[in-house]
C-alpha positions as CSV (number, residue, x, y, z in Angstrom):
1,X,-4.2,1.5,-33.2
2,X,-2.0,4.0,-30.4
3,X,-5.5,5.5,-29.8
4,X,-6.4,2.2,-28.6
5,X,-3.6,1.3,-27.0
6,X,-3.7,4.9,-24.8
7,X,-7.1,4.3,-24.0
8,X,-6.6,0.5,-22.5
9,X,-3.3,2.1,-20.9
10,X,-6.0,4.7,-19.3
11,X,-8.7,2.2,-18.4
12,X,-6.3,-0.1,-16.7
13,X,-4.6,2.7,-14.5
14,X,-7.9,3.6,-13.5
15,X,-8.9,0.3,-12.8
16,X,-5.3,0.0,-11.0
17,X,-6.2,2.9,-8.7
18,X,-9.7,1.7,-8.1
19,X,-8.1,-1.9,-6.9
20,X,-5.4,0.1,-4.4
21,X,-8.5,1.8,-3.0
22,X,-10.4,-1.6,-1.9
23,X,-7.1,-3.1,-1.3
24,X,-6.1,-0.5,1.2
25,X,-9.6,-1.0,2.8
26,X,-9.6,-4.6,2.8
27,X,-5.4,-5.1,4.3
28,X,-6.4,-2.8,7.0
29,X,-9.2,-0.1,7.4
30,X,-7.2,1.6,10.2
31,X,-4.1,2.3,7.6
32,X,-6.6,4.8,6.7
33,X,-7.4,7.4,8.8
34,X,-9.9,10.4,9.5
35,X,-10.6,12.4,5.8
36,X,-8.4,9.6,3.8
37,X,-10.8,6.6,5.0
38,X,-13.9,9.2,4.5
39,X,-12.7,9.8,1.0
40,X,-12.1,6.3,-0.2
41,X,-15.3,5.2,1.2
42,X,-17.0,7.7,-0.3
43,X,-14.9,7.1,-3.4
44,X,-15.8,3.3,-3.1
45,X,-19.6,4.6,-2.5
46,X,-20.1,6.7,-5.5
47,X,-18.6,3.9,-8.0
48,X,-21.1,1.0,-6.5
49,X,-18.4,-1.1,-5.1
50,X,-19.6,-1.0,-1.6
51,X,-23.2,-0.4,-0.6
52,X,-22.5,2.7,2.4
53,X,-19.9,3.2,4.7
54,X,-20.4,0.8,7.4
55,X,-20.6,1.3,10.9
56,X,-17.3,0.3,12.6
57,X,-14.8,0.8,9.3
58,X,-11.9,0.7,11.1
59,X,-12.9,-3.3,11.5
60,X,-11.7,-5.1,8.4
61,X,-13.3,-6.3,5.4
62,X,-14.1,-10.4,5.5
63,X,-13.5,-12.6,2.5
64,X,-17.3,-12.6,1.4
65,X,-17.3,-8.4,1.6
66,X,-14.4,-8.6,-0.7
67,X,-16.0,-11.0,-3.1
68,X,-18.7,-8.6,-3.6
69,X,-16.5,-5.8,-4.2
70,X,-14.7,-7.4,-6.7
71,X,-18.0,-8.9,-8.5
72,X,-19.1,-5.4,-8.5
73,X,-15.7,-3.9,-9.4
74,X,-16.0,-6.4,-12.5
75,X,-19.8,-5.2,-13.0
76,X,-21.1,-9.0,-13.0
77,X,-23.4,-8.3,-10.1
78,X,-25.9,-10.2,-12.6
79,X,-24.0,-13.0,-13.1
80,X,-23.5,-13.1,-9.2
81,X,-27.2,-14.0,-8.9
82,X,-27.0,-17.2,-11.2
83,X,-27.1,-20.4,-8.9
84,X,-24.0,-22.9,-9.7
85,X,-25.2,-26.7,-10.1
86,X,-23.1,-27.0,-7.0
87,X,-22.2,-25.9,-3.9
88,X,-18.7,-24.3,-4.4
89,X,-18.0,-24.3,-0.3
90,X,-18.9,-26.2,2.1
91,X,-19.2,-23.3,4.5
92,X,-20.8,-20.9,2.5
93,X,-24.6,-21.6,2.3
94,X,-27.3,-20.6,-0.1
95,X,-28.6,-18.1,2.4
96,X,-24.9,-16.5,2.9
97,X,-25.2,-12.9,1.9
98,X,-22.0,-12.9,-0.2
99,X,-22.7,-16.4,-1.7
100,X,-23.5,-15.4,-5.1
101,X,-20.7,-13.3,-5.7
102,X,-17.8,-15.8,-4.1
103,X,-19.4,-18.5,-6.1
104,X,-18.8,-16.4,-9.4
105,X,-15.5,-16.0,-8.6
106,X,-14.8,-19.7,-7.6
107,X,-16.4,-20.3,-11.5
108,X,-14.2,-17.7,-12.6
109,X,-10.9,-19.1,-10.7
110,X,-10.4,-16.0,-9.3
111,X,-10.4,-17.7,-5.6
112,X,-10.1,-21.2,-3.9
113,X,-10.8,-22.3,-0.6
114,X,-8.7,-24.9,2.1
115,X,-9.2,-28.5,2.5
116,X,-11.3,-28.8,5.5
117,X,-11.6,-32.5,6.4
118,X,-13.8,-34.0,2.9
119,X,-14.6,-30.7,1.9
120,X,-13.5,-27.1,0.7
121,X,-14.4,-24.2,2.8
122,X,-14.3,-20.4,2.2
123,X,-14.1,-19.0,5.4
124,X,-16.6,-16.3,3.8
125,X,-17.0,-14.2,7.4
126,X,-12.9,-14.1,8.1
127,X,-11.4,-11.2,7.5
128,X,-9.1,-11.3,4.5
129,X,-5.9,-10.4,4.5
130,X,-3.6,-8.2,2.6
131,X,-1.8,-11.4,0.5
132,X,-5.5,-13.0,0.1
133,X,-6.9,-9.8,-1.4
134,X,-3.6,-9.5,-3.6
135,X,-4.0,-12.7,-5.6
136,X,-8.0,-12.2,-6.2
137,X,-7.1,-8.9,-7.9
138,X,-3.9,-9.8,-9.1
139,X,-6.3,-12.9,-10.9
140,X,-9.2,-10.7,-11.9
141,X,-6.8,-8.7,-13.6
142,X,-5.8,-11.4,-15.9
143,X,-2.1,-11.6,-13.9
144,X,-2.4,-15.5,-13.0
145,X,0.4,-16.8,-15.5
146,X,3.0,-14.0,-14.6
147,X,2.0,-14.7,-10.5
148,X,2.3,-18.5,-11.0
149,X,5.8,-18.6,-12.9
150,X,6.6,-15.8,-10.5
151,X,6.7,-18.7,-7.9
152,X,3.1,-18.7,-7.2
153,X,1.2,-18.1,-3.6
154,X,2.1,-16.1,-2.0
155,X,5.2,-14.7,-2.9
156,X,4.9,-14.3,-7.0
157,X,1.3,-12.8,-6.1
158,X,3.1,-10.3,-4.0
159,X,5.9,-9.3,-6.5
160,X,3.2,-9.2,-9.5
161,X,1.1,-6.9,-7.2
162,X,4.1,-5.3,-6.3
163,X,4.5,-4.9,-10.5
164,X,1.0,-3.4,-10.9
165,X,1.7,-1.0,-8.5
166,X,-1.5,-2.3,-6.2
167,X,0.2,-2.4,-2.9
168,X,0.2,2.0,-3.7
169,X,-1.0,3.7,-0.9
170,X,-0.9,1.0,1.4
171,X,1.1,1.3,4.7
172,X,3.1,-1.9,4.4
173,X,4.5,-3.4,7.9
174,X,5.2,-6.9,9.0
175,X,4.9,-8.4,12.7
176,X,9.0,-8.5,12.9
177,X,9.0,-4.9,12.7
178,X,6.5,-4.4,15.9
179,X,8.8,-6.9,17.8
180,X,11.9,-4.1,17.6
């Protein structure tokens, strides 16, 4: 029974350091500079969670790009390709080349979209932010309760990704501290 409980220990600290890695990439590519950003793209590279560093890295990751990493983080690329009976957002057509994966995670509940007018949208080309990438890992790691009684988006996603030490490695400012 310990030797299991060492190796999940050891599985989820790797998967831990994996999730820092995207996070950091998806908050803010440019929080990464020269060898660092090289070496967690090609980090991100060699375990299939993004295809090839991308031209322009220092733009950020969009909510769709971060979909896919996490469907691919997860290893449910397959699943990804299964069409829902429904469109899950408005904005986010069949012909969308993240589709598949943020439609796995909306059947997962691993993300929601905003009220836009009658309908739900994704905003799937937007670049995500550092508290929107925190609660789809924080979820996908099985964290939901602990965020939700923490007092829920966005503050108890922050303190339980605070907790699971994902915010490691990240350089952490707000806009108040610019305005000094």
């Amino acid at each position: 029974m310990k030797k299991i409980l060492v190796t999940a220990r050891k599985q989820t600290r790797a998967l831990c350091l994996v999730l820092t890695a995207v996070l950091v990439l998806a908050a803010s590519p440019a929080a990464v500079s020269g060898a660092g950003q090289d070496a967690v793209l090609f980090d991100l590279c060699s375990l299939g969670i993004v295809d090839q560093p991308r031209e322009g890295a220092e733009d950020q990751i969009t909510r769709g790009e971060f979909s896919t990493m996490v469907v691919r983080l997860m290893r449910m690329e397959g699943a990804a390709s299964v069409q829902l009976a429904e469109e899950a957002f408005s904005d986010v057509p069949d012909s969308h080349p993240h589709q598949g994966a943020i439609d796995l995670l909306y059947a997962l509940n691993l993300v929601n979209g905003a009220q836009d007018g009658g309908s739900v949208a994704f905003e799937p080309d937007v670049p995500i932010t550092l508290l929107q990438a925190s609660k789809i890992l924080v979820n996908a790691l099985g964290y939901y309760s602990q965020a939700e009684e923490a007092g829920g988006y966005p503050g108890g996603y922050q303190t339980t990704a605070n907790r699971l030490h994902l915010y490691n490695g990240c350089l952490l400012y707000t806009s108040d501290a610019a305005d000094d």
